[in-house]
N, C-alpha and C positions, 0 to 999 in steps of 0.2 A: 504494500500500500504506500504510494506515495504521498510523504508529510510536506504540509507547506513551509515556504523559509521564511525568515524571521526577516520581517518589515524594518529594516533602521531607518527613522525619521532623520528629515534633510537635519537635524537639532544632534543626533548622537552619530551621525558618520564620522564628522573627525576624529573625534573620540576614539570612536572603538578602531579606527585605521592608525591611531595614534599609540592605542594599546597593543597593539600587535606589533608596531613596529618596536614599541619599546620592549614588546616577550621577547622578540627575536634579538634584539642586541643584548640584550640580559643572556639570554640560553647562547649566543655565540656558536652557531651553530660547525663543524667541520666538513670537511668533502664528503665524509659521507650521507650531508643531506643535500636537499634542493641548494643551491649556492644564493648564499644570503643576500650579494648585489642583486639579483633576478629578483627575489623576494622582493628587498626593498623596492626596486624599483615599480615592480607590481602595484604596493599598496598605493606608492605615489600616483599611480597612474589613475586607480579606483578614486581616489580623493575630491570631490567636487571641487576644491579648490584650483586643480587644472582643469578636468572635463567636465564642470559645469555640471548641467542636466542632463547629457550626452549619455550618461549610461544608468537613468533611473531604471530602475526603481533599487536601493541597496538593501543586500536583503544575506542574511546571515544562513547556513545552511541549518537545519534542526536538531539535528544529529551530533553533528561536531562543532557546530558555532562558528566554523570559520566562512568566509566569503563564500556563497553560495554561485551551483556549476552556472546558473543563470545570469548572476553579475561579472563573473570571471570571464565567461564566453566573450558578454557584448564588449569587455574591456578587450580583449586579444583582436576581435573584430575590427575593433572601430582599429587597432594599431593598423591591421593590416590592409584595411583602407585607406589610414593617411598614409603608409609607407607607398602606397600603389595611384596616388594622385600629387603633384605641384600644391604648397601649401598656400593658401590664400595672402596674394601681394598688401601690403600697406594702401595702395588706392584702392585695391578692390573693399577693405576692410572700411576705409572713410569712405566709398561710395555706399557701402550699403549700412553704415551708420545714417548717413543722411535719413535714405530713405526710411529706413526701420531700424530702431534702436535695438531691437533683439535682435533681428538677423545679422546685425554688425556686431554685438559683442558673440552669438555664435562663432562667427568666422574667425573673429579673435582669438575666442579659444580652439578653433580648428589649428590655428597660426601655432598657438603656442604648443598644443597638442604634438603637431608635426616636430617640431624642434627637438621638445623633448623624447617623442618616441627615435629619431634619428639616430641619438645619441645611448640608449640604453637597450638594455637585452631583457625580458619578461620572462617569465614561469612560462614553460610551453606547457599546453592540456595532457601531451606525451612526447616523450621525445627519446629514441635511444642512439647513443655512440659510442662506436669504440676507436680505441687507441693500442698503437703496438707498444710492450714494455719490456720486452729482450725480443733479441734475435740471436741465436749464437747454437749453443747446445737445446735448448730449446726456443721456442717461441711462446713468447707468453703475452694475453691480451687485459684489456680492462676492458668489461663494459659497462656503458652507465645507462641507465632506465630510470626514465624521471615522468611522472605519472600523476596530472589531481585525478584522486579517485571519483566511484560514484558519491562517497559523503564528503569531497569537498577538502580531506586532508591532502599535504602536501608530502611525495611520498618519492623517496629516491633507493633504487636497488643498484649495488655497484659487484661487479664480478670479476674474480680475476682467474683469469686460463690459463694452463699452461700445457706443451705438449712438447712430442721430440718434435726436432726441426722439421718442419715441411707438414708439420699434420693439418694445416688450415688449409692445404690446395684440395683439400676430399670436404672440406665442409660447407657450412653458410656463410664463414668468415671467410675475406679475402683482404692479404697485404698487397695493396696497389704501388704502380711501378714509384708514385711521386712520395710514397712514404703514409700514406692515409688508410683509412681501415675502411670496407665495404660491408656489410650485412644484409644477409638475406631478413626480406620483413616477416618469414618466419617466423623469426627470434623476437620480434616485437608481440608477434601474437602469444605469443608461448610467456612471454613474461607477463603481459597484460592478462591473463587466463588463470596463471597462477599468482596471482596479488596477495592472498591470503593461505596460499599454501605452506605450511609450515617449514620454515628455511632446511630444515633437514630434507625435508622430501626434495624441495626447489634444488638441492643441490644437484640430487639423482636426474629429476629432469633436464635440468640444463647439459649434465654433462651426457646426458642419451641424445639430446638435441644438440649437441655443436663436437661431441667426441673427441673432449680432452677432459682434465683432469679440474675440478673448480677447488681452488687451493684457500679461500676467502671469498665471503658473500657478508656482505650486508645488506640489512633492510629497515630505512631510518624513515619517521617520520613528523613532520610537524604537525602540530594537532593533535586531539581538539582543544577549541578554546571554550571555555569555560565561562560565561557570564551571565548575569541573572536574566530568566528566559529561560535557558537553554535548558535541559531535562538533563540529570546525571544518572550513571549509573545507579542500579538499582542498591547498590551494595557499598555507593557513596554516603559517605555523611551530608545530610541536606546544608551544613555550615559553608560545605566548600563551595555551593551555588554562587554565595552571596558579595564574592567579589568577582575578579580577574583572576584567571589560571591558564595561562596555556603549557600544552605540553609538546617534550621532544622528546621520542622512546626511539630504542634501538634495538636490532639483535643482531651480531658477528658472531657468522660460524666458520670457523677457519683452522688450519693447522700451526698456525699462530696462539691459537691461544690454548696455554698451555693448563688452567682451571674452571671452568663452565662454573656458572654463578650466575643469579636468577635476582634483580633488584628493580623489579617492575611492581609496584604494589598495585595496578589495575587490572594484571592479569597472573593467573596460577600457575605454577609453576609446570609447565608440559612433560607430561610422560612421553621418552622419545629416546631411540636409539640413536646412538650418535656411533660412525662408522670411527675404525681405529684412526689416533691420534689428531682426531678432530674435538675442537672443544666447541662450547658455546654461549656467550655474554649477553645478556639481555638488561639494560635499565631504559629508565625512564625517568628525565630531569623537569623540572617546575620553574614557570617565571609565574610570579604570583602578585598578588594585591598585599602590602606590609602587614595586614592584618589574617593574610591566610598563611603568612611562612610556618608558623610556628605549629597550628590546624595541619599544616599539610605534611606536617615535617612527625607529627604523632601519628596521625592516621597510618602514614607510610611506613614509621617504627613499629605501630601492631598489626601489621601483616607482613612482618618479616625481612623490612627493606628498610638501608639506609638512601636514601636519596638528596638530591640536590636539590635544594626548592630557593632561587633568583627573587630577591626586593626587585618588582617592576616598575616600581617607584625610584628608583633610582637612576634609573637608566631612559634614556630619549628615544 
């Protein structure tokens, strides 16, 4: 059953775009999430103070609280309509001021729109690439898979391959002549398919679908955010509604890590064979409202987790 998303009045959009940009500099996210410039520059991009009315209606997803798929979409659109037109000239912008004051300050902000989207890179809806990171005795690759899901979190899987030399001329990956990596969009469907698959299984998949060895897999996520409105889990404490929470959870499964430890307090800890000398790491970090650090910081000690819970108050 599809839920509706949550109406932000033109009164609380800065705000809540204000609060998430200050989660996200608080939690300081690493490569293994969505990359924080994209991010940021997304929320700037949502912000009526560039796009005007341009991408009403702003509307929160239900679920996870963040930017909902319908505001997010019209924002990636409208970029890549101004990318794909000449941005409105300074005469055209004073001719149609004369005639209409609103269609001249639109144009304005198409003007300034254009500028700004020129110049930055956005959250793609999905986007996968790889990269070559040895060539030698073997060949080993990255890929990254970066994903908003159906409820709207921001959600990055990064994968690292490795094989004897020459094992990617039999598969969906291809080392091109200029240095650049090619992928079959198989591999996009197989990742997008298995989003919730649990990382141990995803490992067997991936490595039956590209036939090498996956030596590290992450699967990181920003999201959700947490704010009054939003419905929490059932086995939340109602306190933690009552301000700002967003979260960044993890799980690295790898031959790196050398002790599996479990520091997610939203979710149990998974019964799951882990194949020899693979481990597995899983937390989950808090940028919070001052008055939930401490709430969140107990709750998370009585289910067994020490976690990291960010004053979002401190941070821009």
């Amino acid at each position: 059953m599809t839920q509706t998303p949550v109406l932000l009045p033109t009164s609380r959009i800065a705000g809540y775009l204000g609060a998430l940009r200050a989660g996200l500099n608080a939690l300081g996210p690493n490569a293994d999430f969505v990359p924080l410039p994209e991010a940021r520059a997304t929320l700037q991009l949502l912000d009526p103070a560039l796009c005007g009315d341009l991408l009403d209606p702003a509307e929160a997803d239900p679920r996870s609280g963040m930017p909902a798929s319908g505001w997010f979409n019209r924002a990636t659109g409208l970029v890549r309509a101004t990318r794909g037109s000449p941005p409105p000239t300074p005469d055209q912008i004073a001719r149609a001021r004369e005639l209409d004051p609103v269609l001249g300050a639109r144009l304005q902000t198409r003007a300034s729109l254009h500028r700004f989207a020129e110049g930055e890179r956005f959250l793609p809806g999905s986007r996968l690439q790889g990269a070559i990171r040895r060539r030698g005795a073997t060949t080993d690759f990255l890929l990254t898979f970066d994903r908003i899901t159906p409820d709207a979190l921001w959600l990055r899987v990064r994968v690292d391959l490795t094989g004897p030399a020459g094992w990617e001329a039999r598969g969906p990956i291809q080392l091109l002549d200029d240095g650049s990596v090619q992928l079959d969009d198989g591999l996009r469907h197989l990742l997008g398919r298995h989003l919730l698959t649990p990382v141990t299984a995803l490992r067997l998949q991936i490595q039956d679908g590209v036939g090498a060895l996956v030596s590290r897999l992450s699967r990181c996520v920003v999201g959700p955010f947490w704010f009054p409105g939003v419905p929490l889990p059932f086995d939340v404490p109602p306190e933690l509604g009552s301000g700002l929470v967003l979260h960044a959870s993890s799980e690295v499964l790898g031959l790196q890590v050398r002790t599996s430890a479990h520091a997610d307090p939203l979710t149990p800890p998974p019964a799951e064979p882990l194949a020899e000398g693979y481990g597995v790491f899983r937390d989950r970090r808090f940028a919070a409202s001052a008055a939930l650090v401490q709430p969140l910081s107990r709750w998370s000690a009585a289910r067994g987790c020490r976690v990291v819970v960010h004053d979002i108050s401190r941070r821009g």
